[in-house]
LUMTORLO-222142 format. One record per residue (C-alpha): x, y, z; residue in three letters; residue number from 1; chain. Coordinates in steps of 0.1 Angstrom, whole numbers, plus 5000, padded with zeros to 4 digits. Layout:
BEGIN
east->X | north->Y | up->Z | resn->ALA | resi->NUM | chain->A .
...
END
This chain:
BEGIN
east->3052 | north->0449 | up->1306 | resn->UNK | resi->1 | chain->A .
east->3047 | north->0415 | up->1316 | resn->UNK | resi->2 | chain->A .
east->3049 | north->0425 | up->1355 | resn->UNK | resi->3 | chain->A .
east->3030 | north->0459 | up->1353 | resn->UNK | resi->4 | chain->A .
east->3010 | north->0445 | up->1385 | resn->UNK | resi->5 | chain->A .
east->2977 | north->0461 | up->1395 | resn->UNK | resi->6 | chain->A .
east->2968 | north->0458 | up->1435 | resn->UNK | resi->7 | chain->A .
east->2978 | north->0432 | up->1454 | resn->UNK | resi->8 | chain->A .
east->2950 | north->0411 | up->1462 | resn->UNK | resi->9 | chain->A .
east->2966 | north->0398 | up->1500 | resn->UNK | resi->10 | chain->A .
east->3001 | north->0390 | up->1514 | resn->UNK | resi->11 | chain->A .
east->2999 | north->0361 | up->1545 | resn->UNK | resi->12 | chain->A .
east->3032 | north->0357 | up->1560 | resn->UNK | resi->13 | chain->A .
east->3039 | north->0326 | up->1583 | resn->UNK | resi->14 | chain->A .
east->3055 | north->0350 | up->1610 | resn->UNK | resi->15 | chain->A .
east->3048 | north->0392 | up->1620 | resn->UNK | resi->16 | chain->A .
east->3080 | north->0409 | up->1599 | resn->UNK | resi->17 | chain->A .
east->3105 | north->0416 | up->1607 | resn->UNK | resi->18 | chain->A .
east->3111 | north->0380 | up->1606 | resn->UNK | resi->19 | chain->A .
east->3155 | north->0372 | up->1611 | resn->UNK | resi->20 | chain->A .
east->3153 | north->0345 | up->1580 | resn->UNK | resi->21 | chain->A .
east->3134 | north->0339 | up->1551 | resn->UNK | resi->22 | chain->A .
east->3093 | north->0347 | up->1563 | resn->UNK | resi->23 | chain->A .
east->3072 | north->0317 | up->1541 | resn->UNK | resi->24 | chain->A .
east->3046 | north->0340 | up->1524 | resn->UNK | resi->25 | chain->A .
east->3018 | north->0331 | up->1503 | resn->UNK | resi->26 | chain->A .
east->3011 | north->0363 | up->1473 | resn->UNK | resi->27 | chain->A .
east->2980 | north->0367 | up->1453 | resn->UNK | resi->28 | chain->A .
east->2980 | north->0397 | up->1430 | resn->UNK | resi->29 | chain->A .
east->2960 | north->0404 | up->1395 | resn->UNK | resi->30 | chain->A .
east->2981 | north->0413 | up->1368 | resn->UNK | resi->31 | chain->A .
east->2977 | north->0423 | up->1327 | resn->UNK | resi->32 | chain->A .
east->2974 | north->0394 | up->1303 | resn->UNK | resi->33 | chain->A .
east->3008 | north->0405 | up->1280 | resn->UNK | resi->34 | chain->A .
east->2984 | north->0388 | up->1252 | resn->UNK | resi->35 | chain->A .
east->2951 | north->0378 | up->1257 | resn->UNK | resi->36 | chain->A .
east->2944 | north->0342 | up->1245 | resn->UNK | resi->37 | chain->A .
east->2978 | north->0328 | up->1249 | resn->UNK | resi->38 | chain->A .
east->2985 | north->0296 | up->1266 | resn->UNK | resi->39 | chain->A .
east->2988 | north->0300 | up->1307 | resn->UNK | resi->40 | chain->A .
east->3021 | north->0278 | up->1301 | resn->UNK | resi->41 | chain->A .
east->3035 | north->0299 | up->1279 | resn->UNK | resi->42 | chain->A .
east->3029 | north->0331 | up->1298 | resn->UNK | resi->43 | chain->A .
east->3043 | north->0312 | up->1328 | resn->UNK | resi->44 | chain->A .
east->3076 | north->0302 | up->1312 | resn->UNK | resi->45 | chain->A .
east->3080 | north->0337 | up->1300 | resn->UNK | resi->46 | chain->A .
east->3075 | north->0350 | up->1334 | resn->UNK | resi->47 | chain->A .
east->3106 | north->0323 | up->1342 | resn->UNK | resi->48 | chain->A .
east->3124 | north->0335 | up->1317 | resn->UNK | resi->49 | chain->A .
east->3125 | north->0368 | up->1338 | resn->UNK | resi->50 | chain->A .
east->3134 | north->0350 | up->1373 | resn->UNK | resi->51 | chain->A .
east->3165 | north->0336 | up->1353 | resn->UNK | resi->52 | chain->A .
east->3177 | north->0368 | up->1347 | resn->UNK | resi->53 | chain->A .
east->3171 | north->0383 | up->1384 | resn->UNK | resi->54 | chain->A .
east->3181 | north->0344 | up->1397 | resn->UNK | resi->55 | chain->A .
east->3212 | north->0327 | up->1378 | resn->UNK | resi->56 | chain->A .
east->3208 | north->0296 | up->1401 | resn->UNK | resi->57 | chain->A .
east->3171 | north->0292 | up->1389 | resn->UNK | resi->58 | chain->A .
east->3164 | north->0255 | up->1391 | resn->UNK | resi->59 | chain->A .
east->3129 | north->0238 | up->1380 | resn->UNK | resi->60 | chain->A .
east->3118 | north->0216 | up->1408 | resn->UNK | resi->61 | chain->A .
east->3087 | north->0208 | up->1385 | resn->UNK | resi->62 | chain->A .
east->3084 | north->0221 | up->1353 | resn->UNK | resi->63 | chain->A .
east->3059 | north->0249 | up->1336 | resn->UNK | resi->64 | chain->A .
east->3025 | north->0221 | up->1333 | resn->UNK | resi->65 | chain->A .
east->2991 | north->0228 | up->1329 | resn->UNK | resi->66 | chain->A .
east->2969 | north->0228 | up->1364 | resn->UNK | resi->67 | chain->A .
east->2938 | north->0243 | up->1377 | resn->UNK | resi->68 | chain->A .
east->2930 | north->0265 | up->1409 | resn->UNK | resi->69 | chain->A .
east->2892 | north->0263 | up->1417 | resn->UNK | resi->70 | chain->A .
east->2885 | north->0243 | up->1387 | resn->UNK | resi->71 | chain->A .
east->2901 | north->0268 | up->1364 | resn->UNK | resi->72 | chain->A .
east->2927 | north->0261 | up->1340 | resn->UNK | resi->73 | chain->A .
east->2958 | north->0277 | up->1340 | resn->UNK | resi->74 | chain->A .
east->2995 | north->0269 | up->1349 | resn->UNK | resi->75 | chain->A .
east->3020 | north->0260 | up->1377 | resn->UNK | resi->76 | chain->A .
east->3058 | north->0256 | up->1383 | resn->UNK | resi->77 | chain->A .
east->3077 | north->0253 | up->1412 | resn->UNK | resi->78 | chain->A .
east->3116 | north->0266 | up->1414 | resn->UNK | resi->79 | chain->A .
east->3147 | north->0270 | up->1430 | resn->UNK | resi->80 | chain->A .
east->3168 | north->0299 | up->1440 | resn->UNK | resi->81 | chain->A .
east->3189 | north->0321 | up->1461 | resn->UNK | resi->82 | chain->A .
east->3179 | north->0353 | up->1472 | resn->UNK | resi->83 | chain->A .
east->3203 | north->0379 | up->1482 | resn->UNK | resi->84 | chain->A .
east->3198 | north->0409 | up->1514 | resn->UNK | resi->85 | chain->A .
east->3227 | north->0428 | up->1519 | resn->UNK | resi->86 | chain->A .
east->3253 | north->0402 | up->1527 | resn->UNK | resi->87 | chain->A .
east->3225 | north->0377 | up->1535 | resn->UNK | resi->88 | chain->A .
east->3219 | north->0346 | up->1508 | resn->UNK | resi->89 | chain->A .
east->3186 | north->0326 | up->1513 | resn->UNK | resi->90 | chain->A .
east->3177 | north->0291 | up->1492 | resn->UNK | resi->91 | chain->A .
east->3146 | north->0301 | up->1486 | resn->UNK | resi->92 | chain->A .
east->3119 | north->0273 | up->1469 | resn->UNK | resi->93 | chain->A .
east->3086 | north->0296 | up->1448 | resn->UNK | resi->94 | chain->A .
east->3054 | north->0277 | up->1439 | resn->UNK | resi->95 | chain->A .
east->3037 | north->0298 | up->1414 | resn->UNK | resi->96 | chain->A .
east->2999 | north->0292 | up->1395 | resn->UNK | resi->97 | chain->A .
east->2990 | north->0315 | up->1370 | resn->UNK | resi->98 | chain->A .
east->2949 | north->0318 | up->1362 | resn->UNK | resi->99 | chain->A .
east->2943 | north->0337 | up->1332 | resn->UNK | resi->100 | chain->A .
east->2905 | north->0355 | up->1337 | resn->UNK | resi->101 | chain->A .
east->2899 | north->0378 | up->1304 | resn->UNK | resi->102 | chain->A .
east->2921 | north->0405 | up->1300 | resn->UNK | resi->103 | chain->A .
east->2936 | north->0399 | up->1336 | resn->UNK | resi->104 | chain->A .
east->2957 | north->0367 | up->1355 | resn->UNK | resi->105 | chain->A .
east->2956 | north->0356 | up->1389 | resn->UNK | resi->106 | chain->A .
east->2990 | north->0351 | up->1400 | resn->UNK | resi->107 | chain->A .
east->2995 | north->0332 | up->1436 | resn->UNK | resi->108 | chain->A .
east->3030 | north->0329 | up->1445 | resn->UNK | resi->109 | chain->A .
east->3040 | north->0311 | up->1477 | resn->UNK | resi->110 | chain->A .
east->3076 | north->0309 | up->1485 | resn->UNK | resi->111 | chain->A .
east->3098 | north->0296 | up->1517 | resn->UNK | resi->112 | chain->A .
east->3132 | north->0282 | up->1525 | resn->UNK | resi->113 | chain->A .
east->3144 | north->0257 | up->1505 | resn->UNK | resi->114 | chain->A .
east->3145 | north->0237 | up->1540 | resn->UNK | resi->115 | chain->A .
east->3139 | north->0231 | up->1578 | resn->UNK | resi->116 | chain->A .
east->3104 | north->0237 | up->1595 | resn->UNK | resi->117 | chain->A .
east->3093 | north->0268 | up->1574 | resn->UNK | resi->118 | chain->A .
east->3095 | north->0249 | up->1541 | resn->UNK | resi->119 | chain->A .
east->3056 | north->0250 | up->1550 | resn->UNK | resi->120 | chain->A .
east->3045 | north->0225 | up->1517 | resn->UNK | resi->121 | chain->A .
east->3014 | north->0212 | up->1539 | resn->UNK | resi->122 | chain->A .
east->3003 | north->0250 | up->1549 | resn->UNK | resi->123 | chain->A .
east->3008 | north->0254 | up->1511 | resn->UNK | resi->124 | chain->A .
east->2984 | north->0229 | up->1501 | resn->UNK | resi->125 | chain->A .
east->2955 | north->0240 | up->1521 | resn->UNK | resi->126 | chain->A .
east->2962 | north->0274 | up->1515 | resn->UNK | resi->127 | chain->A .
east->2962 | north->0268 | up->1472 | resn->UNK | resi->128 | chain->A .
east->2929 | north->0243 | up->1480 | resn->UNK | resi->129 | chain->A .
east->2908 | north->0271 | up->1494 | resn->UNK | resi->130 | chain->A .
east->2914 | north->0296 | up->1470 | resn->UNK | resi->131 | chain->A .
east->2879 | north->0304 | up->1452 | resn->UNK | resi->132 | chain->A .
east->2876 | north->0325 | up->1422 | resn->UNK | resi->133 | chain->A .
east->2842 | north->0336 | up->1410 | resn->UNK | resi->134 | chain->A .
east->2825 | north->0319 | up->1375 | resn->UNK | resi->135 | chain->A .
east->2808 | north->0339 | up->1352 | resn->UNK | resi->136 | chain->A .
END
């Protein structure tokens, strides 16, 4: 399936767990191309799609568009959502990029409140700017 992920590349949180609200954490992991040559956008919408289900408040902050990581095309989107623990809800904002490599895509998923001083956009940035992946 679509989210059949193979090892986790790395996890950063903001804060050591366990963390009392929601931890701003950055996600890089490597997962199966569902078909190989198909648009990043269209692989990122479908992986959307998903969220929706899980996430009935799914909002686009910015919209499934073509972008690059390291020079690399591929695809990015940036939503909005509440997660639920327990009896807990958290507004939760995901900034995902999706770089398709042969039969494999980089996925880096970095996700915070939706608010206050974790919303962590600057860290982000840096973060998404020093990402390198190898050229063959």
């Amino acid at each position: 399936s679509l989210h059949d992920a193979l090892p986790i590349l790395v996890v950063i949180t903001r804060y050591s767990e366990p963390y009392p609200t929601l931890n701003p954490s950055v996600a890089v992991t490597i997962v199966n191309l569902p078909v190989e040559g198909m648009p990043p956008k269209d692989i990122l919408n479908m992986s959307t799609e998903v969220l929706k289900r899980a996430y009935p408040d799914l909002t686009y902050v910015d919209e499934v568009q073509d972008a690059d990581v390291d020079g690399i095309n591929g695809a990015y989107t940036k939503i909005q959502y509440t997660m639920d623990a327990g009896d807990r809800k958290f507004p939760t904002t995901t900034r995902m990029w999706l770089v398709p490599r042969g039969k494999v895509m980089f996925t880096v998923g970095m996700s915070g409140p939706q608010e206050g001083p974790d919303v962590s956009d600057e860290v982000f940035k840096e973060i998404l700017s020093s990402i390198k992946i190898e050229k063959k």
